[in-house]
N, C-alpha and C positions, 0 to 999 in steps of 0.2 A: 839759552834759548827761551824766547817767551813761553811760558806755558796758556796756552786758546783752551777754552771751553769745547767739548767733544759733540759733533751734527749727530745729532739721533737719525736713525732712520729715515721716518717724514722728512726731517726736512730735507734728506739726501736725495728722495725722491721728486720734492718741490725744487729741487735744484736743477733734476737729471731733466722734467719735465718741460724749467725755465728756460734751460739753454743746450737742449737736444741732446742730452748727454753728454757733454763738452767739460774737459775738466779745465778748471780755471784756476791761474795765476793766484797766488796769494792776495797780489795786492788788490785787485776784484775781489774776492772772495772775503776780505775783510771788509772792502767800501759796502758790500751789500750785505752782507750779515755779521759787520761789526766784529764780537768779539768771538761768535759764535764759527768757529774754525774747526778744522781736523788737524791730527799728526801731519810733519810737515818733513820732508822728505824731499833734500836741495829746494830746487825755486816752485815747485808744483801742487797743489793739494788734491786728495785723492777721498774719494768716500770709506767711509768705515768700515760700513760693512755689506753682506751682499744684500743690498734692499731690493725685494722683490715686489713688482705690482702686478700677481697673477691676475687678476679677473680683467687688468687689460689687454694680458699678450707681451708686457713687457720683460725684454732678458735679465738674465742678471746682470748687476750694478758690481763690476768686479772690484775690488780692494789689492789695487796692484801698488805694491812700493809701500807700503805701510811702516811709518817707524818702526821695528820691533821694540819699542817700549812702552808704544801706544794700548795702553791697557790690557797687555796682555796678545793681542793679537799677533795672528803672524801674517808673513805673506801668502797672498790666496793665489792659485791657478786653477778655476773650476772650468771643469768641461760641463757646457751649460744640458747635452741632452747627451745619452747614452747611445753610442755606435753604434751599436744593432735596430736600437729603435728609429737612427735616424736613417740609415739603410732602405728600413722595412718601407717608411715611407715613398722617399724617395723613388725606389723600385715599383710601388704602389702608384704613386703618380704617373710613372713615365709606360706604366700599364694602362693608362686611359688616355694620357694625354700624345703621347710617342716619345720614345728614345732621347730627342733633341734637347728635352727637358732634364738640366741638372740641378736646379737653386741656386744658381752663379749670384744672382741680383738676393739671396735672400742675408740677410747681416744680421746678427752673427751667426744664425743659427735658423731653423723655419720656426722656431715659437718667439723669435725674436725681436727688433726693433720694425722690422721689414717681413711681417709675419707674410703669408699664403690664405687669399683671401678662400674662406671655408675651412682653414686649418686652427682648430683650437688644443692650447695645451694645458695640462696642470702640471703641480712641482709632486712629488712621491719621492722620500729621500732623497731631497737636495737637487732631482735631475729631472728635466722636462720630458714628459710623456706625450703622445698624441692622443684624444680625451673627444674629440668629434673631427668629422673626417666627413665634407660634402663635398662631391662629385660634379660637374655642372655649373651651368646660366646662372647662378643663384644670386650673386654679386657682378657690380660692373666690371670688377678687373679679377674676376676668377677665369680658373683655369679653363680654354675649351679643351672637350670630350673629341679624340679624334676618331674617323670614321671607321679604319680595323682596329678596335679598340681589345684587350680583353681582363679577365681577371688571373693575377699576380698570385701564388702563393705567399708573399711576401704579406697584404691586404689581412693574415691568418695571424701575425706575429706580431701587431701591436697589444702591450701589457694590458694598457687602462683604458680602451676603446668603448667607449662608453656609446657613442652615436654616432651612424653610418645611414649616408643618403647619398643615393643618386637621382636628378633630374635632368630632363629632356638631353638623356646621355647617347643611348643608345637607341637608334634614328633610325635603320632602315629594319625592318626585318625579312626582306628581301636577298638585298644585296651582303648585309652585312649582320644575317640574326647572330644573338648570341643566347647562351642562358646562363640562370642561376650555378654557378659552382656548386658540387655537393659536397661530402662527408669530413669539410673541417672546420663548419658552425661551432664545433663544441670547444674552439679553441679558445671563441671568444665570448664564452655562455659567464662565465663569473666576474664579464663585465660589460656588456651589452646591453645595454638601456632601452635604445630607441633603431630601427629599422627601418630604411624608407626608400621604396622603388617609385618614383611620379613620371610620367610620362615620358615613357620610354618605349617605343611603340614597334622598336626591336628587340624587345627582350621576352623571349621566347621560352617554350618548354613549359612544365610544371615547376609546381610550387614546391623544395624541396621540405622532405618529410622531417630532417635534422634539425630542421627551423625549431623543432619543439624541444630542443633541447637545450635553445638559450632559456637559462629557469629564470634570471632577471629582465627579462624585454619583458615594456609598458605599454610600448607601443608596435604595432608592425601596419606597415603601408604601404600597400601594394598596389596602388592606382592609377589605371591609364593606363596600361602596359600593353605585350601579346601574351600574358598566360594563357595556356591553357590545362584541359584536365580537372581531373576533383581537388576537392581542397583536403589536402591530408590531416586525418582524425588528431596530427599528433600536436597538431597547433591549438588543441585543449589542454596540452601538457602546462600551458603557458599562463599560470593562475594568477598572475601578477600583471597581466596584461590591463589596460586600462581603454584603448583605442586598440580596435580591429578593425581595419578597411582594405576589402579586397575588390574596389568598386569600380568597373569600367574596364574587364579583361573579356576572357572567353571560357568562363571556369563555368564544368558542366557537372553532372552529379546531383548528388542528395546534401544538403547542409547537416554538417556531423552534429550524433548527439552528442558530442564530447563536449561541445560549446558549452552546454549547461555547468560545468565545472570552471567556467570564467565568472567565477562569485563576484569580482572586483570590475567586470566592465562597465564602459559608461558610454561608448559608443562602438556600435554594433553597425558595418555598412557592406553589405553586399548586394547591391545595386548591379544594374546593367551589363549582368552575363548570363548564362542561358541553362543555371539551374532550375534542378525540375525536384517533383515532388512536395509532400507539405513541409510545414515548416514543423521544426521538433518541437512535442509536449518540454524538454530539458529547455526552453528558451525563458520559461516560465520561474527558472533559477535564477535567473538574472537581475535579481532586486535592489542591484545597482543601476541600471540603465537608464540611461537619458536619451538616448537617438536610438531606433531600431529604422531600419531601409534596407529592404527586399525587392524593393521597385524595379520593375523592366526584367523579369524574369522569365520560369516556364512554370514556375510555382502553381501548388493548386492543391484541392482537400478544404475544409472547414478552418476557420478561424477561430482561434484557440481559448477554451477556456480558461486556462492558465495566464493569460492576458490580465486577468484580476491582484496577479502578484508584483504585476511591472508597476507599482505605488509612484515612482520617480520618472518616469517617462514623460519628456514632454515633447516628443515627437515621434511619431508612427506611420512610414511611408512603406503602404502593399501597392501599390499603383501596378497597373499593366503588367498584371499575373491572369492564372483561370480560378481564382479563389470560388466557393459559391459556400453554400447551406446558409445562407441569411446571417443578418447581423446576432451577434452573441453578446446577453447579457454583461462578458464581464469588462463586456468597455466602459459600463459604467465607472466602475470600480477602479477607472486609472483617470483619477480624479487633477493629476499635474501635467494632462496633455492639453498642449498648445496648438500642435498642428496633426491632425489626422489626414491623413490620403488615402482611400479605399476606391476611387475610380477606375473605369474598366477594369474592372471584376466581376464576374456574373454571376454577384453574390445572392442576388433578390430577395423577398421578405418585404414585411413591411417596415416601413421605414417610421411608421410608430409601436415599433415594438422597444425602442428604448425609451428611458428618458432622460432627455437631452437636457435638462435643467441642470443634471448631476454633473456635467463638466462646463462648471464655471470658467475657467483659464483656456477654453478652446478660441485662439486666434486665425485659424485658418480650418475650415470644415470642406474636404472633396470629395462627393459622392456621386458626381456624376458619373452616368452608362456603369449601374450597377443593378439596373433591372427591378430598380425597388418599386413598390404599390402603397396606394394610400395618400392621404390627404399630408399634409405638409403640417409637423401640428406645430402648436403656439406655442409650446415650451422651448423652439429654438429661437424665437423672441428674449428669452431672458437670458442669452449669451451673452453680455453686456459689453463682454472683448471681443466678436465676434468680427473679422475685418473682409473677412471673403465666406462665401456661403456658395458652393457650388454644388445645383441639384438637375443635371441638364442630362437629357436620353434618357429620362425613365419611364416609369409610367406612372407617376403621382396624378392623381386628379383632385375635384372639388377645389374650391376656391382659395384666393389667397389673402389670408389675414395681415390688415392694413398695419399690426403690430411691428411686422417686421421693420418697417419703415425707422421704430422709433430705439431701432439699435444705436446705440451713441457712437461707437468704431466701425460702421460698416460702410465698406467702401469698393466691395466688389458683390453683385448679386445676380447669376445666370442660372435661368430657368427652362432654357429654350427644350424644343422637344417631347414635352410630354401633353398631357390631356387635361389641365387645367382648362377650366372655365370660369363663367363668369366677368364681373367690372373689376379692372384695376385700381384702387382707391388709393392711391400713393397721392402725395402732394405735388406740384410744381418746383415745390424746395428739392425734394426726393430726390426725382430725376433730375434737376440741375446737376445736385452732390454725385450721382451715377455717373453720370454721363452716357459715354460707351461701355463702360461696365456694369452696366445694368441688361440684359439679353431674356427676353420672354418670346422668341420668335417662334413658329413653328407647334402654337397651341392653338389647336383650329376654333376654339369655342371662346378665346379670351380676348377683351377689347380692350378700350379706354375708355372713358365718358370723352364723347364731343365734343370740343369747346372747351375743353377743360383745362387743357395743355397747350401752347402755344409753339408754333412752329418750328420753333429752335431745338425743341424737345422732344419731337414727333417719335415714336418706339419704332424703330425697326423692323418690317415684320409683324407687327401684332395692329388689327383695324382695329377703326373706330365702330364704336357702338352704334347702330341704329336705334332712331326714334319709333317705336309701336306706332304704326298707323291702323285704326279698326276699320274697314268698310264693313258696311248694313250685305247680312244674308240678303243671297236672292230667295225671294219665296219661291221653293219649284212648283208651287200653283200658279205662280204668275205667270200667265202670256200674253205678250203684251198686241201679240195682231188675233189672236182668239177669241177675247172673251171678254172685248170689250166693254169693261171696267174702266173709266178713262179717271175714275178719279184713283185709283192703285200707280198709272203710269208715273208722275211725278215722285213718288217716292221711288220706283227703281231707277227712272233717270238721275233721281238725287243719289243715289247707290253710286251711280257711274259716274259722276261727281259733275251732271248738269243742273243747275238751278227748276225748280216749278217757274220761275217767270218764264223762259227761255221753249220751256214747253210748251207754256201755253199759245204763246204767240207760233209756234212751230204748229201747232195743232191746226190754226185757224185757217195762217198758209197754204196749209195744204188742202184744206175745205174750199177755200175761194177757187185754189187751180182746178180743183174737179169742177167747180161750177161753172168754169169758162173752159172747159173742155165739153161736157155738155151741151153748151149753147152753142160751142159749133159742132157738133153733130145734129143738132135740131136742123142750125141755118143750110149746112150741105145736103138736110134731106127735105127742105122746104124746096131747095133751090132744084133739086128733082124733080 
């Protein structure tokens, strides 16, 4: 027998890839790579060894019929995934999806050539594990979520479950609510990564409390749902957390101070449910944080001075809370926010009581309907990233400084609502670059100049300037059928804006008629 040079791995795999797995005849397999052969075994050549392409999903590359002389090797028969584990799935699946569902179509195996779209595996001694596990719409040929759907104790027995999502699974919660499973999270806390409920709009009940006992989740997200209820203190347990978003349920309650002990977050989002009270001093712990959103709450109490610790922050969304006691000092001090939002809040104060120069990196400033006082100053002029500036329902007055205009990024500026006065000194360029995002409506004291702007540009809402016209005092000595002074009348008819010519001749007029009314009274008593 000729002795062939032995296919390494790669190119086993450059083979498996070339022609779909297919093993090929000798006499192919030497026209395309020459000398470069495997052990040979009657008329067939077979791969060497089990070459594995994890990070594609592909199965093993079996090594069936191997010479036994072939370097030592022997005959292989691997069972590519562990019975239990492929069980656990399976029963897992046919828990969301219904019964009907076996993996008939999946070959060889589900981490195989014909994987399960949302199904990811890794290899752990030699045998394929399930490693992430998505539920849902997510891909075009993934499983659908059927309508009595529920959860599997089987979901509880995969080894190396590293990531688990559901979306837009569970659909009614009317007809078909369900909720979270409770007390066997901890089965799969030593290897848990990632967590994820998204719009699931029948997924009902509270948030269980055991969630805090995955001590590896990074992430947990919980958004769009029906939770309701508080959010249990034990989801502080979770120090390794990096994303926490419980945004857009029905979760009511106090935000736990346990949060403070998520040394490691970086996004903080509990937005749009119907928590109440202030927000914790422990928030102030969080000097990793990049996003904090409390928006759309029932929130309320003073804005914190521990604000000064969030260094990394580059976005702060309180929007449509009852915050108030005036803006605090230590927003200076969060010198990497980009976007602030503090609108409708009835924070008031004046609104130069900071200084606004100090946050250079602010690309979006909202402070509308927050009750603030005081004139608008010029040091929000030197935001130089500044793209949006909204300062509309308050009650700023005094004038507005023509600086802002010479923002270089600014491309949205509403003002409507308050008590400015005053000319608008903007350019013609200005309001071009505005357009409709420019809004000064609703300032009863504030105009344009005249003539200044042209049609296309005309403000919304905000009039034009009038020209001062002075008319001449009437002297209240002057009367003009009294005291006959005929040379004073001219000047008040020029008051009333008739000419001295105009007069004069009106004077005479009226001299001549009495004089022919006269002469007939003479002639009708001659003729007596």
């Amino acid at each position: 027998m000729v002795q062939h040079k032995a296919l390494s791995c790669n190119q086993a795999i450059w083979l498996a890839l070339a022609f779909n797995g297919t093993l090929l005849p000798l006499s192919l397999l030497s026209f395309f790579l020459l000398d470069y052969t495997v052990c040979v075994s009657s008329l067939n050549v077979n791969f060497p060894c089990e070459c594995v392409a994890s990070t594609m999903n592909w199965s093993w590359i079996q090594a069936k019929q191997l010479h036994p002389g072939c370097f030592g090797q022997v005959e292989l028969d691997v069972a590519p995934m562990e019975k239990t584990e492929q069980e656990a799935l399976y029963y897992t699946i046919q828990g969301f999806v219904g019964n009907w569902w076996n993996g008939s179509d999946l070959y060889p195996d589900p981490c195989g050539w014909t994987p399960i779209q949302g199904v990811s595996c890794d290899l752990f001694n030699g045998f394929w594990y399930v490693t992430a596990l998505n539920i849902g719409p997510i891909h075009e040929n993934s499983l659908t979520c059927a309508q009595n759907l529920e959860f599997r104790q089987h979901l509880f027995e995969f080894k190396h479950l590293e990531s688990l999502s559901f979306f837009n699974c569970f659909l009614s919660g009317d007809k078909h609510p369900i909720t979270i499973p409770t007390g066997d999270w901890e089965r799969l806390s030593g290897s848990l990564e990632s967590l994820e409920f998204r719009s699931n709009p029948g997924l009902i009940g509270k948030i269980p409390a055991d969630f805090g006992v995955l001590k590896n989740l990074g992430s947990l997200v919980l958004l769009e749902n029906g939770l309701t209820g508080e959010i249990p203190p034990d989801i502080g347990n979770l120090i390794k957390l990096k994303r926490l978003v419980l945004a857009g349920n029905s979760l009511s309650g106090l935000i736990p101070d346990m949060f403070g002990r998520l040394s490691d977050l970086l996004i903080l989002d509990l937005s749009r449910n119907t928590l109440s009270g202030p927000l914790p001093s422990t928030i102030g712990s969080l000097t990793s944080l990049l996003k904090l959103d409390v928006s759309n709450n029932h929130l309320d109490g003073n804005l914190l001075n521990q604000f000064a610790y969030l260094k990394n922050l580059t976005l702060m969304d309180l929007r449509n809370n009852s915050f108030s006691g005036g803006l605090v000092l230590s927003i200076e001090e969060m010198h990497s926010l980009e976007e602030m939002a503090l609108s409708n809040n009835l924070i008031g104060g004046s609104i130069r009581s900071l200084k606004w120069e100090k946050l250079q990196n602010l690309v979006i400033l909202e402070l509308s309907n927050m009750g603030l006082t005081g004139e608008i100053p010029e040091s929000i002029s030197e935001l130089k990233r500044l793209r949006f500036l909204g300062l509309s329902n308050n009650n700023l007055t005094g004038n507005l400084s023509p600086k802002l205009a010479t923002l270089p990024c600014l491309s949205a500026l509403y003002l409507s609502g308050n008590n400015l006065t005053g000319d608008l000194q903007f350019s013609e360029e200005f309001y071009g670059k505005m357009g409709r995002r420019f809004g000064a409506w609703d300032n009863p004291n504030l105009c344009y100049p005249d003539g200044e702007i042209s049609k296309s540009h005309v403000l919304y809402g905000v009039r034009a300037c009038q020209k001062e016209v002075k008319l001449l005092e009437i002297n209240t000595k002057t009367k003009l059928l009294n005291n006959g002074d005929m040379n004073q009348t001219p000047h008040f008819m020029a008051s009333l804006g008739l000419s001295s010519y105009a007069t004069y001749y009106g004077f005479w007029c009226t001299f001549l008629v009495e004089l022919w009314v006269i002469g007939l009274l003479l002639t009708f008593e001659m003729a007596l």
